[in-house]
ZAMARGU-4260 file (C-alpha; in steps of 0.2 Angstrom, whole numbers, plus 5000, padded with zeros to 4 digits):
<rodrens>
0) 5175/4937/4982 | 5172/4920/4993 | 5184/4931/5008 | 5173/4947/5005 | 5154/4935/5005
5) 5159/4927/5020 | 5158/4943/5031 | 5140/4944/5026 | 5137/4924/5032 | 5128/4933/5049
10) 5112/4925/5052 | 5095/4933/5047 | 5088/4929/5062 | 4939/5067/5070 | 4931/5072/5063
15) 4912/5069/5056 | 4904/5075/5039 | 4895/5088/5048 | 4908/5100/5058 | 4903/5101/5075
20) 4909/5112/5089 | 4920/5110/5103 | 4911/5102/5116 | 4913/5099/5135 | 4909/5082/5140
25) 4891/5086/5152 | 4895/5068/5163 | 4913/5065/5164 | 4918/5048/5171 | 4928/5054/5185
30) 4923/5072/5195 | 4943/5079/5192 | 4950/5073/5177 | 4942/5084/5162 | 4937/5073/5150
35) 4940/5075/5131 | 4936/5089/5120 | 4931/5078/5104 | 4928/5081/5086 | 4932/5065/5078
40) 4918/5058/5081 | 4907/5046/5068 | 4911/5043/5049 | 4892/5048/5047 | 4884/5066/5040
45) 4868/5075/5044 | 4853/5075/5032 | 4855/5096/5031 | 4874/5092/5021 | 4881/5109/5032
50) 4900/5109/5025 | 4904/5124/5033 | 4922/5124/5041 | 4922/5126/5061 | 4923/5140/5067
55) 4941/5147/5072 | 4937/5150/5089 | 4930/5132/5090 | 4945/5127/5084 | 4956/5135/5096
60) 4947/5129/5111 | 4957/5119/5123 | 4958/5099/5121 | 4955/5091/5137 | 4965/5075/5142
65) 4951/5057/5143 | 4948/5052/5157 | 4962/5036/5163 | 4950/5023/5163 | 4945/5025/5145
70) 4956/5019/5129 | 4953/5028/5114 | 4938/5014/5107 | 4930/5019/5123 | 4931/5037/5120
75) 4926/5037/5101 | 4910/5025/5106 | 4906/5038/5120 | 4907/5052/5108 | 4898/5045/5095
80) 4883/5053/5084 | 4868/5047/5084 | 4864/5056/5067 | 4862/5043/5050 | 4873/5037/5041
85) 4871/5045/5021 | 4885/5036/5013 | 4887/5017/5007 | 4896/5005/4997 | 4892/4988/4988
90) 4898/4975/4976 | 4896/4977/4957 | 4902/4971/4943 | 4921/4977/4939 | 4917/4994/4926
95) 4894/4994/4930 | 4888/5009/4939 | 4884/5011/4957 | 4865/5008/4949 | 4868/4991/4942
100) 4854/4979/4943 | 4868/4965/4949 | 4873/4970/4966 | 4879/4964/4982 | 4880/4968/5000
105) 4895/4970/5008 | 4890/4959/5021 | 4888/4946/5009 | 4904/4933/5004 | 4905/4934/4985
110) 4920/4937/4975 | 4916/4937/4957 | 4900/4942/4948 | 4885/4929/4940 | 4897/4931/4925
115) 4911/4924/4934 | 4919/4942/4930 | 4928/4956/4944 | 4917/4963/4958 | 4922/4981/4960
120) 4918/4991/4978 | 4907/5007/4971 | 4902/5020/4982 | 4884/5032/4981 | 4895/5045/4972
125) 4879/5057/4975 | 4878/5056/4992 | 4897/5063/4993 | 4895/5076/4981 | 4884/5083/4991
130) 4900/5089/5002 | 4912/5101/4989 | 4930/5095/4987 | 4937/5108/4999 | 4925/5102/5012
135) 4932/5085/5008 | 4953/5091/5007 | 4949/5099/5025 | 4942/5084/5033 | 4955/5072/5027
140) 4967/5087/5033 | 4961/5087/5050 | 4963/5069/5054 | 4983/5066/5050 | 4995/5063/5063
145) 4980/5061/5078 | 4977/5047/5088 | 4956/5048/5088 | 4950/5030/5085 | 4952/5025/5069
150) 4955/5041/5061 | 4975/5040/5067 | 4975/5028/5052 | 4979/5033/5034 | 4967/5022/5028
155) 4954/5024/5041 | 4954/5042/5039 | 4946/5045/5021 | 4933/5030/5031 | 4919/5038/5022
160) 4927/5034/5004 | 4932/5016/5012 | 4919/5006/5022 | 4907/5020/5026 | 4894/5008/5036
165) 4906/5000/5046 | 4905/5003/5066 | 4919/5007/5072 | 4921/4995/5084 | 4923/4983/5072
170) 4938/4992/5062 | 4956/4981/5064 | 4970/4992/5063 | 4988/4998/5067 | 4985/5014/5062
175) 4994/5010/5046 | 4996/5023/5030 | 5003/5041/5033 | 5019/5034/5023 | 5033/5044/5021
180) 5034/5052/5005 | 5054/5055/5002 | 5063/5069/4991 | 5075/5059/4981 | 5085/5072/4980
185) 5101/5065/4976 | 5097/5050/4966 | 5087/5061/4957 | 5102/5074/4951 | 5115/5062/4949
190) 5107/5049/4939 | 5091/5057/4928 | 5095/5077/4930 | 5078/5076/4938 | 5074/5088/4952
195) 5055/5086/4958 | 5059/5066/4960 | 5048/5057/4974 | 5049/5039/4984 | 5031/5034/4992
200) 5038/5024/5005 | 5022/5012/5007 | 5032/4999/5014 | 5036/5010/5030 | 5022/5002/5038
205) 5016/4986/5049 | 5022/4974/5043 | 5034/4982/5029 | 5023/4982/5015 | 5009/4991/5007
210) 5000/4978/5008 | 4993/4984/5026 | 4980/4997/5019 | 4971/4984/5010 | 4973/4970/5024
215) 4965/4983/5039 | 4951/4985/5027 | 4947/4966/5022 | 4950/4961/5041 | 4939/4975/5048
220) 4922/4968/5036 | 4927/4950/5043 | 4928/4954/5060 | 4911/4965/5055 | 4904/4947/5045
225) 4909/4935/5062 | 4900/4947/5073 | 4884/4946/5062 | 4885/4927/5064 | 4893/4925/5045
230) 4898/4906/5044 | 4920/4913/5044 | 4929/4903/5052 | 4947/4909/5045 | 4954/4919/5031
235) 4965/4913/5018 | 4977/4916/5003 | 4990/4913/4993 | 5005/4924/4994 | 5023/4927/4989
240) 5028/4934/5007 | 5020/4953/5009 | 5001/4947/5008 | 5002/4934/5019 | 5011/4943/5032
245) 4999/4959/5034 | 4985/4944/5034 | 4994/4936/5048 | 4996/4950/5057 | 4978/4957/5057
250) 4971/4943/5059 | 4979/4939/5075 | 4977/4958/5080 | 4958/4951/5077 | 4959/4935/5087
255) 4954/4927/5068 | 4962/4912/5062 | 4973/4915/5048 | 4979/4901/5032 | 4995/4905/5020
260) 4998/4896/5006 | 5016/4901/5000 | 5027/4894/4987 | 5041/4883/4995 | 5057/4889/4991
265) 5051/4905/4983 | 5052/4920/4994 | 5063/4927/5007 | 5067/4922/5026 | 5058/4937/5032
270) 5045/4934/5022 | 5041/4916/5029 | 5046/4922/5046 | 5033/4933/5047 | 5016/4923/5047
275) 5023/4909/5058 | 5026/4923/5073 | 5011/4929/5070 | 5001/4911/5072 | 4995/4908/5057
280) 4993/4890/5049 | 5007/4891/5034 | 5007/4879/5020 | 5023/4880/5012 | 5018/4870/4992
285) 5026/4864/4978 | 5023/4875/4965 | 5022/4894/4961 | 5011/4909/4966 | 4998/4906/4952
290) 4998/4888/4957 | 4994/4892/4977 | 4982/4906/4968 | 4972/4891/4961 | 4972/4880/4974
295) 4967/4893/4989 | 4952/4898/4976 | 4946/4879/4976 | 4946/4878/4995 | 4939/4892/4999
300) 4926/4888/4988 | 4922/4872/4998 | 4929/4879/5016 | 4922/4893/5024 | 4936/4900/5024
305) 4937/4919/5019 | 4950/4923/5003 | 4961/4937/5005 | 4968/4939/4989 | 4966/4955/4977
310) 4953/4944/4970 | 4943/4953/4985 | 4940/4971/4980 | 4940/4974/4996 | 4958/4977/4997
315) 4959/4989/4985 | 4949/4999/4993 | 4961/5004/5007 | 4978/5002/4993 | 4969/5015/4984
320) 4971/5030/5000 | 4990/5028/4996 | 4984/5040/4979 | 4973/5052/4991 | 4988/5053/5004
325) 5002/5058/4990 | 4989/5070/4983 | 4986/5077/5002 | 5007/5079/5006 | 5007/5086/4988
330) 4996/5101/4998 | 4981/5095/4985 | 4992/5099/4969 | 4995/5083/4955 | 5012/5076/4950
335) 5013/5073/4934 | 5018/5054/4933 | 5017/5039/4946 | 5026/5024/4943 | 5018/5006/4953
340) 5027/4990/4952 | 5015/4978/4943 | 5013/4959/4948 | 4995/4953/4952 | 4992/4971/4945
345) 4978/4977/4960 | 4988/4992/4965 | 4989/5001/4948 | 4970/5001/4949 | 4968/5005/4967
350) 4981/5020/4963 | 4969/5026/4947 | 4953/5022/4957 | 4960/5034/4971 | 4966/5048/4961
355) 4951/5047/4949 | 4939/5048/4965 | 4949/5064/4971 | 4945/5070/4953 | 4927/5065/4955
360) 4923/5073/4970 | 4931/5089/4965 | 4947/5087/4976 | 4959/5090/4963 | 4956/5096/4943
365) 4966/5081/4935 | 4973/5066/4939 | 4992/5060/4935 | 4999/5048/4921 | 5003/5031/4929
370) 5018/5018/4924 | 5016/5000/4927 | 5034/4993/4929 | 5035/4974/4928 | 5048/4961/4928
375) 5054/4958/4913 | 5054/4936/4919 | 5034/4940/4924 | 5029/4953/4911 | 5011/4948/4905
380) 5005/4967/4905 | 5018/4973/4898 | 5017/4962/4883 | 5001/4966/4881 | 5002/4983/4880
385) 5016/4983/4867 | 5002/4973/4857 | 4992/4987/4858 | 4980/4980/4869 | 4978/4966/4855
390) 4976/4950/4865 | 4981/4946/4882 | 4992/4928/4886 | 4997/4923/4904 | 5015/4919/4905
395) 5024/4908/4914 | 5032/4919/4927 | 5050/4914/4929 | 5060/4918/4944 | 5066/4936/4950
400) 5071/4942/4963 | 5056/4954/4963 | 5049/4938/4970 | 5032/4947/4976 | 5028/4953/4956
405) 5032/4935/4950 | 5014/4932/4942 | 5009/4926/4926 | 4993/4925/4926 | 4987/4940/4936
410) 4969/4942/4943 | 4968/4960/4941 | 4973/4961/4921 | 4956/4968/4917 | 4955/4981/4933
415) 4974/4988/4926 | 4970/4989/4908 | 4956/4999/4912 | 4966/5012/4921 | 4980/5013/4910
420) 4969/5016/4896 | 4959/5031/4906 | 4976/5040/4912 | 4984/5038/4895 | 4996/5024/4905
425) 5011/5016/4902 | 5019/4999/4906 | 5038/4995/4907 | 5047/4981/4911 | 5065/4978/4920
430) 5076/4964/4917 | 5086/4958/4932 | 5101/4965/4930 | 5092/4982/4929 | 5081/4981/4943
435) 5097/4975/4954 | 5107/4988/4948 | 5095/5002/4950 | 5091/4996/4969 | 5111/4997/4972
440) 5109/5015/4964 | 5096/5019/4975 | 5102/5012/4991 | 5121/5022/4987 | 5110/5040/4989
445) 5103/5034/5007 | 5085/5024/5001 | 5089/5005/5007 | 5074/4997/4993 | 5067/4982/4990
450) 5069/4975/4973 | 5051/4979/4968 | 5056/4995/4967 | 5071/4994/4960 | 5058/4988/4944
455) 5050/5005/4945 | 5064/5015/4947 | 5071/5006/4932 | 5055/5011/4920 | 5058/5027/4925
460) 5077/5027/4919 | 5069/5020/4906 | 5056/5033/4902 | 5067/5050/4909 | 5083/5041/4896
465) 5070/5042/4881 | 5062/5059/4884 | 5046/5054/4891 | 5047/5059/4906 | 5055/5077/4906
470) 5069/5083/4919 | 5057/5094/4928 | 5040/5083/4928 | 5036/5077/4946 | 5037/5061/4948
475) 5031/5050/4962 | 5038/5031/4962 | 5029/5020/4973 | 5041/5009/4984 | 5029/4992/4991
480) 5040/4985/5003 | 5054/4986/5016 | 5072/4983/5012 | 5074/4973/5026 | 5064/4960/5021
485) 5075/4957/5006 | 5093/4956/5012 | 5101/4941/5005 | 5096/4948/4988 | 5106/4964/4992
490) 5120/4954/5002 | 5123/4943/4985 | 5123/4958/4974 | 5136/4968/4985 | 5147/4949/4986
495) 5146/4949/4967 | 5138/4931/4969 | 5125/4932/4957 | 5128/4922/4941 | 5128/4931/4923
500) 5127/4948/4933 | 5141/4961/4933 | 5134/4970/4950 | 5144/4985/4943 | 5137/4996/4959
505) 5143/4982/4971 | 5151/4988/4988 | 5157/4974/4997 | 5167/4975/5013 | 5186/4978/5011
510) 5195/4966/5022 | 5210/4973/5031 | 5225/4966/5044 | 5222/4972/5061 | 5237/4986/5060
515) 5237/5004/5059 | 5248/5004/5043 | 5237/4994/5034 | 5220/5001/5040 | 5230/5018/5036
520) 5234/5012/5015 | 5216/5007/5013 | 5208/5023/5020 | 5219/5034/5010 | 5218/5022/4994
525) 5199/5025/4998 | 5198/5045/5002 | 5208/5047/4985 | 5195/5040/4977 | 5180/5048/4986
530) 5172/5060/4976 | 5174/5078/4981 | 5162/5088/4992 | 5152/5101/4981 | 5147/5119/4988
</rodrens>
């Protein structure tokens, strides 16, 4: 296969809480140009909780263009209500109420709680109750696809359920989220005779990964914490290539200096890539994730430097409007399962804490079962679950080439144990032949995966093989990351050049003499073997 490898050698270089009318702008900035019509105002609700819909004629009045000389910050500051603010958010101890005596500002820096356990971002759940679950549905409905500052954001638009007291001049953001959600139509057929089976393509975003709704959150409150005089000087964390590129990347958005700790040798060239173009100060260290994972907790426990790591809880309060935004292109109706690939194991809470809030506030009736899909070379939950829950051990991850789930000792364990055991969960786990193997499968039916998801995709072969997961349950697996950023791991599956691995779903290219005779044997030695088109 050395001939068929060497062709690959190439290198890798809005709306308030209070609907308001229409309005016409009573001091336009220029006399001719109309200025805008605006509803997306403020994140901020009246004291008198009116959820009543607009009006259809208000919202069938014409939308006026802004004036030129204003962006879209300008023209959400100029808009913006003067009305207080009935919603907030604070620190408290991982599973304590929104009433426990040991709380913390969000303004303040503090990571862990005077037990040394997980902070958790709670939110006055009374204060959102006050608005029904349709009024809630409408105004998330009302935001998608628009440009209004932030709301154009899928994270930013469920603001009131994020960072409710955050001024929206303040907010860092690309306008991230909206992800598409993709009908795995023919994967779905031809390998689990499955027909309601959905791709959350989370990694269609930024800087390729999910981890951009979290980062956009946690940049936002430092850019907030830096203009109240907070002594930041940076953020920092450790990562095994998506964190620290969505860090990178909003910070310098932010004009904030940004620190990477990465493991040398331990995750892909567009990984790495990524924060150097983006200016951020990469330390590239001898050891693994969960050794950068230690080291970045010590300095930033001497440096003022801000860590970014799902540590923060912050973060998980933007990962968790992926859940909203699958229930909202769902048109507010539950699949039954949703599978997450699991490594410092945030994400499966965010996706549980999202769902559940949706529940809570009277959005949807129920939530879905969630899988956690591991690697079977970094499977520390997954272990623990088929112990029943009996004692939990951190492993020493070994290499895979799910490279950003390779975590032994995760930070999270306590946040996903808890929402597995509240949604009737389930963890799986993929070995590497599997995961490659299923991310080939996918990638032959049009998806072009990263190997993350070639995990999930596996427990659900897993789970649909075993009779778990039945050929008509709507399924939704979340995909973390771009393809792209995982090439050479594809390029030495389709070379056949991994050792101890068949790559039975390998497609490497065919090399051919330039002559008609002979390009003319191939393609008919290849049309014979196509399969046949179907009606």
């Amino acid at each position: 296969m050395a001939s068929s490898s060497s062709l690959f050698n190439t290198s890798l270089s809005s709306f308030e809480p209070k609907p308001k009318p229409f309005y016409r702008n009573p001091n336009p900035i220029t006399k001719h140009r109309p200025s805008t019509l605006f509803t997306c105002t403020s994140s901020t609700a009246n004291n008198n909780n009116n959820n009543s819909p607009p009006s259809a004629a208000a919202a069938a009045a014409p939308k006026l263009r802004r004036a030129a000389e204003e962006n879209i910050r300008d023209e959400a500051r100029r808009h913006r209500s003067a009305s207080s603010n009935d919603f907030s958010a604070k620190y408290v101890p991982f599973n304590a109420g929104f009433d426990s005596a040991e709380w913390y500002s969000l303004d303040e820096v503090v990571y862990r709680s005077r037990s040394g356990g997980l902070l958790d971002v709670q939110h006055d759940m009374a204060a959102l109750k006050k608005f029904d679950g349709a009024y809630w549905r409408r105004l998330f409905d009302s935001r998608v696809g628009k440009t209004t500052w932030p709301y154009g954001s899928g994270v930013w638009s469920k603001k009131e359920w994020v960072l409710p007291e955050i001024d929206d001049d303040d907010i860092v953001s690309a306008f991230e989220g909206n992800s598409n959600l993709f009908w795995a139509e023919r994967f779905g057929k031809q390998f689990l005779g499955m027909n309601d089976l959905w791709v959350k393509h989370c990694g269609i975003s930024h800087t390729g990964s999910f981890k951009d709704l979290g980062m956009t959150v946690l940049i936002s409150q430092v850019n907030r914490l830096r203009k109240l005089k907070r002594p930041v000087v940076g953020v920092g964390c450790a990562s095994t290539g998506d964190t620290s590129a969505a860090l990178s990347a909003y910070c310098a958005s932010a004009g904030i200096p940004s620190i990477v700790f990465l493991p040398a040798n331990k995750i892909s060239m567009a990984q790495l890539v990524q924060p150097i173009a983006n200016g951020a100060f990469v330390l590239s260290i001898d050891t693994d994730f969960d050794g950068c994972m230690k080291l970045i907790r010590e300095i930033t426990a001497e440096l003022p430097i801000y860590l970014a790591n799902s540590l923060n809880s912050l973060r998980l309060e933007g990962q968790k409007t992926a859940a909203i935004e699958i229930l909202q292109q769902f048109d507010w109706e539950v699949p039954d399962w949703v599978i997450v690939p699991g490594g410092n194991l945030g994400n499966i809470y965010a996706f549980y804490k999202g769902f559940k809030m949706c529940q809570e506030l009277g959005l949807v009736d129920k939530i879905p079962r969630l899988v956690c899909a591991q690697a079977a070379n970094a499977n520390p939950l997954y272990l623990y679950y088929k112990s029943t829950w009996k004692e939990f051990k951190a492993v020493k991850a070994n290499s895979t080439f799910a490279s950003a789930i390779q975590i032994g000792d995760p930070v999270s364990i306590d946040r996903a144990v808890f929402a597995l055991q509240n949604c009737n969960g389930i963890v799986e786990e993929a070995t590497e032949e599997e995961l490659m193997d299923a991310m080939a499968q996918a990638d032959s039916t049009g998806m072009f995966i990263c190997p993350h998801t070639g995990v999930a995709l596996t427990a659900l072969i897993k789970l649909r093989n075993s009779g778990v997961i039945g050929p008509s349950d709507r399924t939704v697996v979340v995909s973390t990351a771009h393809g792209l950023k995982f090439t050479q791991s594809k390029i030495d599956y389709h070379s056949k050049a991994i050792p101890d691995m068949a790559c039975r779903f390998a497609n490497p290219p065919v090399e051919v003499k330039a002559n008609f005779g002979a390009v003319m044997d191939v393609l008919k030695d290849f049309l014979n073997k196509a399969p046949k088109s179907r009606a």
